[in-house]
C-alpha positions as CSV (number, residue, x, y, z in Angstrom):
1,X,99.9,94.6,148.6
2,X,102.1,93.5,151.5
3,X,101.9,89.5,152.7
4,X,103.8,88.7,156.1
5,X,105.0,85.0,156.4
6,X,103.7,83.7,159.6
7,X,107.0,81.4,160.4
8,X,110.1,83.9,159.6
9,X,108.0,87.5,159.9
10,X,109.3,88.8,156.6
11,X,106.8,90.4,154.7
12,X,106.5,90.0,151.0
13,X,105.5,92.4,148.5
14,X,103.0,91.2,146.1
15,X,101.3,93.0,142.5
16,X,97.9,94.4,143.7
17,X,97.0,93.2,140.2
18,X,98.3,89.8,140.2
19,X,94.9,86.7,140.5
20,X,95.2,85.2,144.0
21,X,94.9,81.9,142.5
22,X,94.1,79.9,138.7
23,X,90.8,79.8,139.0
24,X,90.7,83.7,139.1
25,X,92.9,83.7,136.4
26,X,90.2,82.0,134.7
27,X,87.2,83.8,135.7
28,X,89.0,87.0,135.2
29,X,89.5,85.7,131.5
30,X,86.0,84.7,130.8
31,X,84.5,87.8,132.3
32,X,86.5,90.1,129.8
33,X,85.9,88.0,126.9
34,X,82.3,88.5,127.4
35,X,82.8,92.3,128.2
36,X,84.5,92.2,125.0
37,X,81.9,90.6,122.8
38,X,79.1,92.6,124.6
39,X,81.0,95.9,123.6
40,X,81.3,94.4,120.1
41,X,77.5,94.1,120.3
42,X,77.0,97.7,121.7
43,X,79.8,99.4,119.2
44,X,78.1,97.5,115.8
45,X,74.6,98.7,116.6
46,X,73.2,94.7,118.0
47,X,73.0,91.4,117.5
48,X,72.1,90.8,113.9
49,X,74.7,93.1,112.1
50,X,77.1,90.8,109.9
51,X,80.0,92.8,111.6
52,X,79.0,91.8,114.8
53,X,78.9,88.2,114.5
54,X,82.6,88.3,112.7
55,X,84.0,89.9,115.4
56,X,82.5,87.6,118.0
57,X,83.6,84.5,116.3
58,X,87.1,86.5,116.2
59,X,87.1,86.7,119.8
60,X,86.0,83.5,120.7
61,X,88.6,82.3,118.4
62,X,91.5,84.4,119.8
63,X,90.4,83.2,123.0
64,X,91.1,79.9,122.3
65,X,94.7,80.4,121.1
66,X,95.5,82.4,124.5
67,X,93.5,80.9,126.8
68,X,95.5,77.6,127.4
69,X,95.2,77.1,130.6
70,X,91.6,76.6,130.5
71,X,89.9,73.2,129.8
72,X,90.6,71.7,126.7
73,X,86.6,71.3,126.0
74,X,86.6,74.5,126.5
75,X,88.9,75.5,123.8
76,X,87.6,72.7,121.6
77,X,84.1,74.5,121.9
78,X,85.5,78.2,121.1
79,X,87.8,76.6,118.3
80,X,84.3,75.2,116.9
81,X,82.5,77.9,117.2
82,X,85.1,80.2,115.8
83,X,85.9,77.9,112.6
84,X,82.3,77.6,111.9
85,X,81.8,81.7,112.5
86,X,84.4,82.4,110.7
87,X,83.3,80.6,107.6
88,X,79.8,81.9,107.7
89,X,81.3,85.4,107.6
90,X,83.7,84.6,105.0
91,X,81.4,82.8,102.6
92,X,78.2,85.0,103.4
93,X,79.5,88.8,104.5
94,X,82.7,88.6,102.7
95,X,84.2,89.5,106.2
96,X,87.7,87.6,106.7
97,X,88.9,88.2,110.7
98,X,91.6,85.8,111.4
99,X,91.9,85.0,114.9
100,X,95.8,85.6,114.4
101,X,95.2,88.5,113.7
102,X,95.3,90.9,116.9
103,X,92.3,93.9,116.8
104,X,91.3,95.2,119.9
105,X,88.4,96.8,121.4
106,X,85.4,98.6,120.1
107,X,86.5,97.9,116.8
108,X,83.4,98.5,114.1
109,X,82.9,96.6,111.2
110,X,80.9,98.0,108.6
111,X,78.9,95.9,106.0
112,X,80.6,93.8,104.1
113,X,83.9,92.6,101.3
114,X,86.3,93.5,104.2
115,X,89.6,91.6,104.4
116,X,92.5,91.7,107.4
117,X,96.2,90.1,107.1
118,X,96.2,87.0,109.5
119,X,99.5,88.8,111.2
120,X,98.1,92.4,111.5
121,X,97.8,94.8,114.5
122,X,94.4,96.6,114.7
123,X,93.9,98.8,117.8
124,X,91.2,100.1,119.8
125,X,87.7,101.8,118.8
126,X,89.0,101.8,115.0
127,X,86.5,101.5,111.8
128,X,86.4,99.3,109.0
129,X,84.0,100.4,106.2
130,X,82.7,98.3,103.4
131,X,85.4,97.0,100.9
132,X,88.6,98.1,103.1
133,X,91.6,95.4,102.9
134,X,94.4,95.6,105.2
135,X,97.1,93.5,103.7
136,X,100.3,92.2,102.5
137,X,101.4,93.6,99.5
138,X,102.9,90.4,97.7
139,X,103.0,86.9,98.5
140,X,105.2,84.1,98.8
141,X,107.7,83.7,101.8
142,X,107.4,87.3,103.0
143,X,103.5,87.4,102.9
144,X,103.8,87.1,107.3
145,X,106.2,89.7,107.0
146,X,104.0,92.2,105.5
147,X,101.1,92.8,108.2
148,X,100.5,96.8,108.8
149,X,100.6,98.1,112.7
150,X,96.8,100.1,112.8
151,X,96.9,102.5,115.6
152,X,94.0,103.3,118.0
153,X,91.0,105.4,116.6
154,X,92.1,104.9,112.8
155,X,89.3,104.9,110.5
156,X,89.5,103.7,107.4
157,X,86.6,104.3,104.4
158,X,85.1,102.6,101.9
159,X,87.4,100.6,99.9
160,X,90.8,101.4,101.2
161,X,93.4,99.4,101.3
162,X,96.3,99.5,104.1
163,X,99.0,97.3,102.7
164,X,102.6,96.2,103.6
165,X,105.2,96.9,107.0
166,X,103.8,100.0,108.0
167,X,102.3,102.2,110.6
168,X,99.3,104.0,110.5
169,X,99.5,106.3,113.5
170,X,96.4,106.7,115.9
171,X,93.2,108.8,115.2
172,X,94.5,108.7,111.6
173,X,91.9,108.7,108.7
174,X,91.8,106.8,105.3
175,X,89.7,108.2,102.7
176,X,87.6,106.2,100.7
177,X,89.8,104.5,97.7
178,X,92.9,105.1,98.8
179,X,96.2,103.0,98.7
180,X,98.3,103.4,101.8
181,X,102.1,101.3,101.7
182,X,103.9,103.8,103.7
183,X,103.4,104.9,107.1
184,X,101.1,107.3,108.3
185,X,101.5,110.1,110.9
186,X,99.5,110.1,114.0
187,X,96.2,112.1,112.9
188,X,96.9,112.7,109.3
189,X,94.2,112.1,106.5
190,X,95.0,110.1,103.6
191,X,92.9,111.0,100.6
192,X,92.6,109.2,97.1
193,X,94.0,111.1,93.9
194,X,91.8,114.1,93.0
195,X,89.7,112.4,89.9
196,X,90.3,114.1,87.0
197,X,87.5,115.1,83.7
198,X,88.9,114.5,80.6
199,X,87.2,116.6,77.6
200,X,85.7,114.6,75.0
201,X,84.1,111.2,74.5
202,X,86.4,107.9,73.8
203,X,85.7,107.0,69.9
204,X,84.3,103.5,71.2
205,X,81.5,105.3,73.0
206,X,78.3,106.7,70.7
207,X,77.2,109.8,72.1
208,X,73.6,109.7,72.9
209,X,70.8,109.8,70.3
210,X,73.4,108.9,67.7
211,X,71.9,105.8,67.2
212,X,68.3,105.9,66.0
């Protein structure tokens, strides 16, 4: 977009994109967080899933931490709302979201007993089933260090776990019970080892109608 000074006649160039002024800035921000959390709503199938409301306290949140050019009792309200949210999912769904953490859009959350690394990168329309952990691998000093990148479209099943300083390339899928700490290839499929039948019965274990 072209501007023309009106004392010296030189015209300016200006970013089509860029807010005319604050206060846009600001409506602009509020208007996508609620776009956000309404496709949250939408993508977790409504308002009373447990996945749902983690996510929105999430945003609201994140919101807070970016958004610091807007009122402070704004922020004060999100922070509220997010630390209370946050809780409530921790303590009743199991669900821990830090709002350090950065996960983008569409994200689903499924059930419950999931767990994300406060420094970790989720990306768009990505799926979190029940009991999946996406962590550090140790503790310590290095714990901040060890936050996995999660491309866009990456599901992960029921019970995985994404640990360490890796990359798990987009539209990539994690099968249920599986251990990832190296980095994954851009549509690959991780799968748990094959389970294996052993002949026999343990000598602690009476076979059945042994007893009796």
């Amino acid at each position: 977009m072209t501007q023309q000074d009106a004392e010296t006649g030189v015209t300016h160039q200006r970013d089509a994109a860029e807010p005319a002024n604050p206060l846009k800035t600001r409506l602009l921000a509020g208007s996508q967080l609620l776009q956000t959390i309404r496709e949250d709503r939408q993508t977790n199938l409504g308002w009373l899933e447990p996945g749902f409301h983690a996510l929105a306290a999430y945003r609201l949140g994140r919101w807070a931490l970016d958004a610091r050019d807007e009122p402070t009792w704004k922020r004060r309200g999100a922070e509220l709302a997010y630390a209370v949210g946050h809780r409530v999912s921790v303590n009743v769904y199991g669900i821990d979201l830090p709002r350090t953490a950065s996960i983008g859009r569409r994200v689903v959350v499924q059930e419950a007993a999931i767990g994300v690394h406060p420094q970790s990168v989720i990306g768009d329309d990505c799926v979190l089933r029940k009991g999946c952990t996406i962590g550090g691998t140790t503790g310590g000093d290095t714990f901040g260090e060890q936050a996995p990148v999660v491309g866009d479209g990456v599901s992960i099943g029921v019970n995985a776990v994404v640990a360490g300083r890796i990359t798990v390339g987009d539209h990539a899928a994690i099968g249920p019970n599986a251990a990832v700490l190296r980095d994954v290839p851009a549509a690959a499929t991780v799968i748990a080892p094959k389970p294996r039948v052993i002949q026999g019965l343990s000598s602690n274990v009476a076979r059945v109608g042994d007893e009796g």
